[in-house]
C-alpha positions in Angstrom: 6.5 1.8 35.3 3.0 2.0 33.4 2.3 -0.3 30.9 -0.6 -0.9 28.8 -1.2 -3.3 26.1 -4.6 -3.0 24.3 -3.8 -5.9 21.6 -1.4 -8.2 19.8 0.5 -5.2 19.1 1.7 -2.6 21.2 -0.5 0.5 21.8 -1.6 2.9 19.2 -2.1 6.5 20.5 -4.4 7.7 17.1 -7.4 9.5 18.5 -8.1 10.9 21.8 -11.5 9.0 21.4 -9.9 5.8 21.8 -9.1 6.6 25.0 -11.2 5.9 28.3 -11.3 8.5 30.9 -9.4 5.9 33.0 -6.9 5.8 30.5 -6.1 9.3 29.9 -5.8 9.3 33.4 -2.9 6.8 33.4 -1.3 8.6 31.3 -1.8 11.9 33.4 -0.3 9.9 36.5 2.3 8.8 34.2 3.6 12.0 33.2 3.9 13.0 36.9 6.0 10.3 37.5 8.3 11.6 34.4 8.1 15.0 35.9 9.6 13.9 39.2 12.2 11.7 37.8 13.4 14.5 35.3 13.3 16.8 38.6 15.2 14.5 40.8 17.6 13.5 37.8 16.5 9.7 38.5 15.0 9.2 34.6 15.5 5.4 34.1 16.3 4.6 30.6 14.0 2.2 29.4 14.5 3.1 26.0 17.7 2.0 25.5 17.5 -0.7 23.1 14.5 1.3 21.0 14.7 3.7 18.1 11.8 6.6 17.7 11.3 7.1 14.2 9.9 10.8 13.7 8.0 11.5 10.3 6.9 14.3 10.5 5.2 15.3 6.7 4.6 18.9 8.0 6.4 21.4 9.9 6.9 21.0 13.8 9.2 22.5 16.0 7.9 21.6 20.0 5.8 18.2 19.3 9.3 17.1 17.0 12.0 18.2 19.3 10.3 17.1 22.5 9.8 13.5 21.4 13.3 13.7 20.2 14.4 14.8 23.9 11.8 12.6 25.2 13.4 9.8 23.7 16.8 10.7 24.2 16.1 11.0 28.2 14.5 7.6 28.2 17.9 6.5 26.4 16.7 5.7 23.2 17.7 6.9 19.7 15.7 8.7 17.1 15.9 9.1 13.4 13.6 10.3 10.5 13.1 13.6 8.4 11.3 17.0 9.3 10.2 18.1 5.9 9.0 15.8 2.4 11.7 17.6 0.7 14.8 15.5 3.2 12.7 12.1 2.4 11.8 10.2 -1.0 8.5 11.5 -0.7 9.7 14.2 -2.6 10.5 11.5 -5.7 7.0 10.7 -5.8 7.3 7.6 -3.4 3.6 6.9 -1.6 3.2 6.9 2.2 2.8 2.6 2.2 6.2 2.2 1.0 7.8 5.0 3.2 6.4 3.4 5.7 7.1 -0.1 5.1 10.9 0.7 4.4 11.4 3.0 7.3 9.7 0.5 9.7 13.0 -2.2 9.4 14.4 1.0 10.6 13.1 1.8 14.1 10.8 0.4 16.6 8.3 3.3 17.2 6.6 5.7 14.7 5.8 9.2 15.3 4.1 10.7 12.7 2.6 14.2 11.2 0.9 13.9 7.9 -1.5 17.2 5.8 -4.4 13.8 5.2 -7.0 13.3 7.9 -6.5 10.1 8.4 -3.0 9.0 7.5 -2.0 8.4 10.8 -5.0 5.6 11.2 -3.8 4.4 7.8 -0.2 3.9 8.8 -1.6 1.9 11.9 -3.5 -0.4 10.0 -0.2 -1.3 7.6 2.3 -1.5 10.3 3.1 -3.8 13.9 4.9 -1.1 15.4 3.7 1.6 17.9 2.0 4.6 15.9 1.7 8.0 17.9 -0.1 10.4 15.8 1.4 14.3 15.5 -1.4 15.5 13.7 -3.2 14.7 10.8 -4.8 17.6 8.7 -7.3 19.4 10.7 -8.3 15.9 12.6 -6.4 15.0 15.9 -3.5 15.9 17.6 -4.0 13.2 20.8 -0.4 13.9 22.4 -1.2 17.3 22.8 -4.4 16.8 24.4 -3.1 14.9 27.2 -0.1 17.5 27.3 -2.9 20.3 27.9 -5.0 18.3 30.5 -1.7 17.8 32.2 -0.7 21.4 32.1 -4.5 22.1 32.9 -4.3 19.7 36.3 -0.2 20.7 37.2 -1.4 24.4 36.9 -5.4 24.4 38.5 -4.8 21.1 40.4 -8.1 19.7 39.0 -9.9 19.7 35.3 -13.5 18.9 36.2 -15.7 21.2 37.2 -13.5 24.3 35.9 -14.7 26.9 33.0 -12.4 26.5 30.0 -12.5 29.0 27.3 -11.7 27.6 23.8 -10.2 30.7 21.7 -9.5 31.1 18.0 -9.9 29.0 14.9 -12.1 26.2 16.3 -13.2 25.2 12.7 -9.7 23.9 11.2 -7.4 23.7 14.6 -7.0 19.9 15.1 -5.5 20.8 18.8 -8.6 22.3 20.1 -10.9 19.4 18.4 -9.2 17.0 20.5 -9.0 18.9 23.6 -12.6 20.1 23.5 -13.6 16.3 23.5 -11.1 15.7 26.9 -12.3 18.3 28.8 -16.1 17.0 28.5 -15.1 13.9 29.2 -13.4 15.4 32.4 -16.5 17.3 32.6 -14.9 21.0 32.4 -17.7 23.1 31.0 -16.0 24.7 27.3 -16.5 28.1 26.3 -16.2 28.2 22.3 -15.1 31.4 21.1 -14.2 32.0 17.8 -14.3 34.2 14.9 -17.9 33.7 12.3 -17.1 31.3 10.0 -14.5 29.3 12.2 -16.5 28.2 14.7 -16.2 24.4 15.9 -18.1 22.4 13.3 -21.7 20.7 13.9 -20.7 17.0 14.3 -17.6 17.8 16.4 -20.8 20.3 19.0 -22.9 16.9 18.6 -20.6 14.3 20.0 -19.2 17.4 22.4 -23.3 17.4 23.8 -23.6 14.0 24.7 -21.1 14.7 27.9 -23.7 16.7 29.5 -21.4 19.6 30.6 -22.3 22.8 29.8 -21.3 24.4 26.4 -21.8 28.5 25.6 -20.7 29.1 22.0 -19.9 32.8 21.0 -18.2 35.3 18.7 -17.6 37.7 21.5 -14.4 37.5 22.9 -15.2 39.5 26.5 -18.5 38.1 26.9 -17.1 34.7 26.7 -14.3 35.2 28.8 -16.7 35.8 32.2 -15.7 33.8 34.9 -13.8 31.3 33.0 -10.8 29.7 34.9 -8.6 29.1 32.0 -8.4 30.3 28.2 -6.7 28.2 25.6 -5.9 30.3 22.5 -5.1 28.8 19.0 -3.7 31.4 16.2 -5.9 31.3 13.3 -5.0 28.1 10.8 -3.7 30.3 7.5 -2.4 27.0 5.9 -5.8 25.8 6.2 -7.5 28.9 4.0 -8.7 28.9 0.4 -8.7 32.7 0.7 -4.8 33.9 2.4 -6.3 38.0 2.8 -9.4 36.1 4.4 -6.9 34.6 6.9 -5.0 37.7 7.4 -7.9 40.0 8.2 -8.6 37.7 10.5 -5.4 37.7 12.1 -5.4 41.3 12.7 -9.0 41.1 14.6 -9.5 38.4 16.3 -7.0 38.9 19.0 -7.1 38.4 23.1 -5.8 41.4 24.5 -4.9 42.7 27.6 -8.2 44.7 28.4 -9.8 41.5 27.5 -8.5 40.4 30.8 -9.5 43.3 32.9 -12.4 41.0 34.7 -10.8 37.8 35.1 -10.1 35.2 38.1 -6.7 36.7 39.4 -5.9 32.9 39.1 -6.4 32.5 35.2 -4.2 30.4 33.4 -3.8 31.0 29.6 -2.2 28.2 27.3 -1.0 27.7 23.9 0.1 25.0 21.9 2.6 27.5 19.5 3.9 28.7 18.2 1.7 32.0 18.5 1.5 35.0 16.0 -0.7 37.7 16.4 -3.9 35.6 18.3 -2.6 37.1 21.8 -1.0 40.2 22.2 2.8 40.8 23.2 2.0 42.4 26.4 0.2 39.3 27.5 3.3 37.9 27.8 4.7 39.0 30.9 1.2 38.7 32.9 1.1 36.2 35.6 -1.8 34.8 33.5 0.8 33.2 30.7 1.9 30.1 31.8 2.2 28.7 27.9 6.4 28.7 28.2 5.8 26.3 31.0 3.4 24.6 29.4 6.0 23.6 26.6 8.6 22.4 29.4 5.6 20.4 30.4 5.8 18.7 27.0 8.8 16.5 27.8 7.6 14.3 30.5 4.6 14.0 28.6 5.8 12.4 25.7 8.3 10.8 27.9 5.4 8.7 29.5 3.6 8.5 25.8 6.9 6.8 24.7 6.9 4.5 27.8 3.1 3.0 27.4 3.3 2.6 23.9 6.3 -0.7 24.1 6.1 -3.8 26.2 
């Protein structure tokens, strides 16, 4: 088994940036070996003795339940709380101290908190593992490496491809840390997104200095051309000052069928769910919609996530 140990404490997994190319490939060839064992029923349970603590301070349904599987096919245990209102955060009781009590309790932390940053925070205050969920519009690393994984199980290779980015790139924390991986893996990103949610200035800047080639656009079919794989995020309403802003949005800016009219009979779409009204039903039972398998894909994923992070 993979192990990697980057100080005193066991690994973090925080930001997709803290990764080395080398790295996120380790855990790439990691999650293969996951896949195979799960396949071959072989999964050895080196989780036996070790108890995932999930905090999750937003909603989650597949990044939640497939650590919990995850952990459960490693032969571990999990506890922790899916909503504020389950926990004492609803009493008014700060993240420190939830922390700091809940810690005596497991041996890993998986966490999903509304504050950019919180996840980095929680690192800094505790020994054990942290694997960040989400935080606020920031980083959602485990993710990432789920989609370069479904990227390279489904295309057999990430660099060199054309990858269109699709949706709300201006609050979705999923395609802000995917859109760093895939330059580092040197796919060349198409942004496409509605005006006014396009991917913000900093994140383009830092995105430039890969040297692969970036098109942004607000056309859906012109930035579709020749691309070997679209990713499609639904449009953050959460995230909106202005709810009928977020709606009217939701009714136009949607990938539809004769959007795909052109495309490389070999297209792969993916999702990270769940979806709304961002691609249309019909979509659905193309040969082009591989983001059901993509979700499957989550499991030995976060199985080899779970395995990396503990001596």
């Amino acid at each position: 088994m993979c192990k990697i140990i980057t100080s005193s404490k066991n690994m973090d997994v925080i930001s997709i940036k803290d990764f080395s190319k080398k790295k996120i490939e380790n855990f790439l060839v990691e999650s293969e070996k996951m896949f195979e064992y799960l396949k071959n029923n072989t999964v050895p349970k080196v989780m036996q003795d070790k108890i995932l603590g999930t905090l999750f301070f937003e909603p989650s349904t597949r990044t939640r339940l497939s650590f919990t599987s995850a952990m459960y096919k490693l032969g571990g245990q999990v506890l922790g709380f899916g909503s504020t209102e389950s926990s004492s955060i609803s009493k008014g009781e700060n993240l420190n101290d939830t922390i700091k009590v809940v810690e005596n309790y497991c041996d890993i932390f998986t966490i999903r908190h509304p504050e950019e940053g919180a996840a980095r925070y929680v690192a800094d205050i505790t020994d054990k593992p942290v694997i960040n969920c989400g935080d606020g519009g920031n980083q959602h690393p485990t993710q990432t490496i789920l989609d370069l994984y479904s990227i390279q199980k489904l295309k057999g290779k990430i660099e060199g491809l054309n990858i269109a980015l699709l949706g709300d790139l201006k609050h979705a924390r999923v395609m802000k840390s995917l859109a760093s991986a895939l330059c580092m893996f040197k796919a060349n990103l198409r942004l496409i997104s509605p005006v006014g949610l396009e991917m913000g200035q900093n994140t383009i800047n830092d995105l430039k200095k890969f040297n692969t080639d970036i098109i942004e656009t607000n056309n859906i079919k012109e930035g579709l051309k020749n691309v070997d794989v679209i990713y499609v995020c639904r449009i953050q309403k959460e995230r909106f000052d202005d709810v009928y802003d977020a709606q009217r949005l939701q009714r136009e800016f949607r990938l539809k069928l004769d959007h795909l009219s052109h495309v490389n009979k070999d297209l792969v779409i993916l999702h990270a769910l769940p979806k709304l009204t961002e691609i249309s039903p019909e979509i659905d039972n193309t040969s082009y919609a591989k983001y059901f398998e993509q979700v499957y894909y989550g499991i030995p994923v976060r199985m080899a996530i779970l395995n990396m992070v503990v001596e």
